[in-house]
N, C-alpha and C positions, 0 to 999 in steps of 0.2 A: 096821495091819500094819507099817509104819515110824513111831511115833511119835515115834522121836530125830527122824528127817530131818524130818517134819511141821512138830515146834516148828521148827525151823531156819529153816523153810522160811517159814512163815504169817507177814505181815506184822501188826503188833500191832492193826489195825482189824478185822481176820477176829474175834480171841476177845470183840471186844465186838457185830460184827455177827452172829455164829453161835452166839454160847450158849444160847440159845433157840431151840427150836421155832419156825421160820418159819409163822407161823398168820395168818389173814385180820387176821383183830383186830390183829396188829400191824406190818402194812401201813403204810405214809406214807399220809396221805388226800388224796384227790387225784389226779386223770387222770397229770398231767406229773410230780409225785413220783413214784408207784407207779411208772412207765415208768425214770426214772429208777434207783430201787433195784433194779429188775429185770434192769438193765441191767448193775448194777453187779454183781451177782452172778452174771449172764452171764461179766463180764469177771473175777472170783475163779475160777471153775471152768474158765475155758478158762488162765488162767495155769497153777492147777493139773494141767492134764491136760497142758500145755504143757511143766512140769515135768520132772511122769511121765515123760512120752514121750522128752524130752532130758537128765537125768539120769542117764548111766552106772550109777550104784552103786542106783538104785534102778527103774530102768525094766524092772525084770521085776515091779511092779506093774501094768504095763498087761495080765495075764495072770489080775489078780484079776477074778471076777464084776462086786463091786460097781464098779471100775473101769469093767468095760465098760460096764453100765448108764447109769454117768455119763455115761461117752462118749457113748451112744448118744442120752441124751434130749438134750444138751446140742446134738449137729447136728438135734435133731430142732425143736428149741427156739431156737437163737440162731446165729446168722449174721454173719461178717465185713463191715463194708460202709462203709469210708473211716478205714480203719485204727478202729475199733471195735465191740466187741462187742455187733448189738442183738439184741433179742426178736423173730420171725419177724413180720410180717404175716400175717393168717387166710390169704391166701393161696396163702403160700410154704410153709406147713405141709406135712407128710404126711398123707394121708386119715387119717381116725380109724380104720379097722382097724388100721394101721400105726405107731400111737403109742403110746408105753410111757406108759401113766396111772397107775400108780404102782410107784415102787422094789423095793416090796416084792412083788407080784405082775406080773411083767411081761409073763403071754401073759394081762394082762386086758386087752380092750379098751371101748370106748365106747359105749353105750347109749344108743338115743332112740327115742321113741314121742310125738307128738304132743308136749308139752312138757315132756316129762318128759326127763333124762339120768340116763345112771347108769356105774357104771364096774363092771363085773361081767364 
């Protein structure tokens, strides 16, 4: 929706860390990497919303959808905590009714039976 400001904006490690589909497979392997990347993308998206929200000429983004969504999974998902952005512990989360499980459908919630999960 602002793509001039976007380029402006994205520092040049975002176009090689986001060109691709964030998909399992190409994850860091590894307990302390994964946490790490996860982390680090924690801290991209709260810059970004960080942005949004204090940028004058563009802060009537925070009025788009997918903006909010961001917003929303991003405090549902990551937490300030000594000046850095981590990834929640299971038990700082919001119950799974409460959790946007994905972008694209966000009144789906979480599913589980026995061992089974699902997101429907």
């Amino acid at each position: 929706m602002a793509p001039e400001w976007l380029h402006s904006f994205a520092p040049e490690e975002w176009y090689e860390r986001y060109t691709h589909r964030i998909e399992e497979y190409r994850l860091p392997k590894g307990k302390e990497k994964r946490r790490e990347f996860v982390e680090t993308v924690g801290a991209d998206g709260a810059a970004l919303l960080e942005a949004i929200f204090t940028t004058p000429e563009v802060n009537w983004l925070r009025h788009v959808r997918a903006v909010e969504i961001l917003r929303r999974v991003w405090v549902q998902q990551f937490e300030r905590l000594d000046g850095r952005w981590r990834f929640r512990e299971d038990e700082s989360i919001p119950p799974a009714a409460q959790m946007i499980c994905s972008p694209y459908a966000i009144e789906a919630t979480y599913g589980h039976k026995l061992t089974s999960w699902w997101v429907g």
